[in-house]
Every structure is written in structure tokens, then in C-alpha cells.
C-alpha positions in Angstrom: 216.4 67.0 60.1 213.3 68.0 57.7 213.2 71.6 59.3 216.8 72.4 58.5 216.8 70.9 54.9 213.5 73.5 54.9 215.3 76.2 56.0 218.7 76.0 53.9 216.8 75.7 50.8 215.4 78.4 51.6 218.7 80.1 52.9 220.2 78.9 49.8 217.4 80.4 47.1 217.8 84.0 49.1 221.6 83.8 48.0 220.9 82.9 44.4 218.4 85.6 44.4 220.7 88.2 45.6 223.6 86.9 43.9 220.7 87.3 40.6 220.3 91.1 41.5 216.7 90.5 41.8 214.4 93.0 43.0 212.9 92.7 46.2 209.5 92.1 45.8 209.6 89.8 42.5 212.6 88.3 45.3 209.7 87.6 48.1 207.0 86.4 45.9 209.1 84.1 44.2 210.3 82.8 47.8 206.4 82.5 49.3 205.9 80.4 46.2 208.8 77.9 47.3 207.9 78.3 50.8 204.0 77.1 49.4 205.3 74.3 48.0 208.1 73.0 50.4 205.1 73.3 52.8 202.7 71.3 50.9 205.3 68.2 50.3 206.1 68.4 54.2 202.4 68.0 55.4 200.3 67.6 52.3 201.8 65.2 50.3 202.3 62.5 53.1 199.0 63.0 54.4 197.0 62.9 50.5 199.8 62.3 47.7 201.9 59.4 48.3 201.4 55.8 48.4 204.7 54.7 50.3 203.4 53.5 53.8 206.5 53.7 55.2 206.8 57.8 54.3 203.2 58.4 55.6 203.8 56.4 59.2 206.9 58.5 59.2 205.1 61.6 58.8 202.7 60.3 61.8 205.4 59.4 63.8 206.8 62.9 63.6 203.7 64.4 65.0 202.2 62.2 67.7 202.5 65.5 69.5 198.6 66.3 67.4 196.2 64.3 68.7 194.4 63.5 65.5 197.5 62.0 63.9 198.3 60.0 67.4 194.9 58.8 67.4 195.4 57.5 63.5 198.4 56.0 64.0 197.0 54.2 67.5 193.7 52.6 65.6 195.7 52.0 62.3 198.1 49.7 64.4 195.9 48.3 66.9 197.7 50.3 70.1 194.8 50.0 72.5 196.2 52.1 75.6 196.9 54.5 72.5 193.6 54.4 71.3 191.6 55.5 74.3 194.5 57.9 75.4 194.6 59.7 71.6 190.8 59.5 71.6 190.1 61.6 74.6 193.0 63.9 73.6 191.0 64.0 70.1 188.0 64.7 71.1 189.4 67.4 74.3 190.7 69.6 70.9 188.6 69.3 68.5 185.1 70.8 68.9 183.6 71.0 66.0 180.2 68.8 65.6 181.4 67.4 62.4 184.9 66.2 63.4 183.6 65.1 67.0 181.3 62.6 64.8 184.3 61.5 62.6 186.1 60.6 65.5 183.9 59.0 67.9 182.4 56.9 64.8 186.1 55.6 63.9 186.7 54.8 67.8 183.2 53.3 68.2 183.9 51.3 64.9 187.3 50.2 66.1 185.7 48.8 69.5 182.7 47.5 67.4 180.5 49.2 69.2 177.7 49.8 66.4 175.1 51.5 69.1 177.8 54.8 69.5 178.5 54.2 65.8 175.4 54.5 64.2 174.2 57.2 67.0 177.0 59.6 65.2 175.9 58.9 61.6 173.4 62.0 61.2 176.3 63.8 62.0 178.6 62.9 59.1 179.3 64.7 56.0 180.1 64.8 53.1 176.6 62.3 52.2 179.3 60.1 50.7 180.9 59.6 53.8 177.7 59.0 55.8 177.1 56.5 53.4 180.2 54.9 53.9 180.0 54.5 57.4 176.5 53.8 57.6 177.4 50.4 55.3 180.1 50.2 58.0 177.7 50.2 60.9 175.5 47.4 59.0 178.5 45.0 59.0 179.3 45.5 62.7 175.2 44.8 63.0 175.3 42.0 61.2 173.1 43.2 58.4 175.3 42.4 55.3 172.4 42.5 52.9 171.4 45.9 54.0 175.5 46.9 54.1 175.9 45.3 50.1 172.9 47.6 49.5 174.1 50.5 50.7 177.3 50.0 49.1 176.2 48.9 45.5 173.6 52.4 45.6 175.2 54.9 47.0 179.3 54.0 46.8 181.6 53.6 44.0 185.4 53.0 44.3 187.9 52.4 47.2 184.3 52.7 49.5 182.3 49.9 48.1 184.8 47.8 47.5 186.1 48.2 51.6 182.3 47.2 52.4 182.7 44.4 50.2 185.7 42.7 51.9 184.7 43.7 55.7 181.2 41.4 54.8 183.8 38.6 53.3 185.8 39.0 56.5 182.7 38.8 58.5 182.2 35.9 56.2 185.5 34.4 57.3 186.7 34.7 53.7 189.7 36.1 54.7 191.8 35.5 51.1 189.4 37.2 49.3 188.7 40.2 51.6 192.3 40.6 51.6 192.5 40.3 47.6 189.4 43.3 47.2 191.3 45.6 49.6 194.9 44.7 47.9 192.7 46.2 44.5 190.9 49.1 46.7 194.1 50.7 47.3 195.4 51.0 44.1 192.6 53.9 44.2 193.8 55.6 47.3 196.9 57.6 48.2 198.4 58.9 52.2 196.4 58.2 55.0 193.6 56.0 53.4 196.5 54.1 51.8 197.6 54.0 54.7 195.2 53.0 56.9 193.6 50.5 54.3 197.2 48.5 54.1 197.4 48.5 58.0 193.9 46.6 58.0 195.2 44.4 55.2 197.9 43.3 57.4 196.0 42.8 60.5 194.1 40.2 59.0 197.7 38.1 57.5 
């Protein structure tokens, strides 16, 4: 349904164009711009500019056919079988050093296995996001002290306040954790959003 409302709007401008008696190439640049942006709300905003859940799952729903968004949508709603099936088909695609570390540290995470975890941290980047996961990696150690550390040096926002509830829920503070999160994504938008609510709710 999305690719025919895509492709009669733009069906529909090339009329009003013509109809306009505008030239051709002022008629084709005007049309790559809407085609920029009708692209960029189909994959973009979803993905990085929206805060309705239901919108983003739909958008991952969609395209289960990519690995990366079937292994998302697998770990974000605990689908085990999905997990390791997506995770192989994840890593099978995607070669690069950087993204093979981003994936394996989110599966390793996700079967709190902190030895593969912290193996992929010298692998991370941005330093931010090694950061992040290394505070991760603490928790699932046990070292909160070391993870609170971390988190109150090097991160600031949505990141240190994550660390800070998955120590609570380590904790067994559950209500809190669950509060600090709740606040934590007010900062985010499409697939953190997302994937911040769907460990919200895992804990209800």
C-alpha cells in the first residue's frame, strides 16, 4: 500500500507539472526533491524521527526480509528462535569490522554472555558508544560500581540514565528502573525509542 501512495503522488505531481507548463528540467529537479523527501519519511523517519512505537514496529515488520531489521525486531521482543536465526543472517551480510562488533555485542548482551561482549568492545565506535556498552558489559559482570563510573564520566543523556536503571534492575528495583527509562526516552526517537520501550515492557 505505501509503494502505490509513493508512486501516485508522484504520478499525480508529473500532471500538475505538465498541466503548469513547466519546463523539463526545473520539472525533474523539482520531482528528485519530492522523491528525496517521500524517501526519507518511508525509511528515515521511522527508523530516527518518530516516537510512535507502533509506526516504527510497523516499519520493521515491513522489512523482516533485511536481516538487520529482523534481527532488531527479534531481540527487541524477546523471539529467541528469531534471535539466533536473524543473528547468523546478520552477521552472513554484513562484513564490515565495525557493524560485525555492533551486532555480536547486542546478541552477546541479549544472551548475557559478557565474555563475547566485552571481547567486541575494542571494536566499537563512535568512543561514545564503546562507552556505552562497555558500562553495559560491567552490569552483566556484576561490577555496578565500575558500570555507575563509566556512566557518570563518560555518558550523558538517554545512555547514562539506561546504565542507571539496568544496575536498579540488577538491583531488583524494578519500579524505579522502569521510572529512569520511562524519563530516558523522552530523549530518544525510532529505533532507540523503540527498542528502549520494548525493554520497559519486558520488565511489567
Amino acid at each position: 500500500m505505501n509503494n502505490i501512495v509513493f508512486y501516485v503522488t508522484l504520478f499525480a505531481q508529473g500532471l500538475v507539472l505538465a498541466m503548469l507548463d513547466v519546463e523539463f528540467v526545473p520539472a525533474m529537479i523539482i520531482i528528485l526533491l519530492v522523491v528525496g523527501v517521500l524517501s526519507y519519511f518511508r525509511m528515515f523517519y521511522p527508523l530516527y524521527g518518530t516516537k510512535d512505537i507502533e509506526k516504527t514496529e510497523k516499519f520493521l515488520l515491513m522489512n523482516k526480509k533485511n536481516p538487520f531489521f529482523h534481527f532488531v525486531y527479534a531481540v527487541a521482543n524477546d523471539q529467541k528462535d528469531e534471535v539466533e536465526h536473524s543473528f547468523e543472517k546478520v552477521m552472513a551480510k554484513y562484513k564490515a569490522p565495525a557493524r560485525q562488533a555492533l551486532h555480536t555485542i547486542i546478541y552477546a548482551l541479549y544472551k548475557k554472555d559478557a565474555e563475547q561482549a566485552r571481547e567486541q568492545l575494542p571494536h566499537i565506535q563512535p568512543a561514545k558508544y564503546q562507552s556505552y556498552y562497555e558500562a553495559l558489559v560491567l552490569v552483566e559482570e556484576g561490577k555496578m560500581d565500575e558500570a555507575q563510573a563509566v556512566a557518570d564520566n563518560q555518558l550523558t543523556g538517554w545512555m547514562k540514565e539506561t546504565v542507571r536503571a539496568e544496575i536498579l534492575l540488577k538491583a531488583g528495583d524494578k519500579d524505579e528502573a522502569k521510572g529512569i527509562l520511562e524519563q530516558a526516552m523522552l530523549e530518544t526517537k525510532g529505533l532507540q525509542c523503540y527498542l528502549m520501550y520494548k525493554n520497559l515492557h519486558q520488565h511489567d
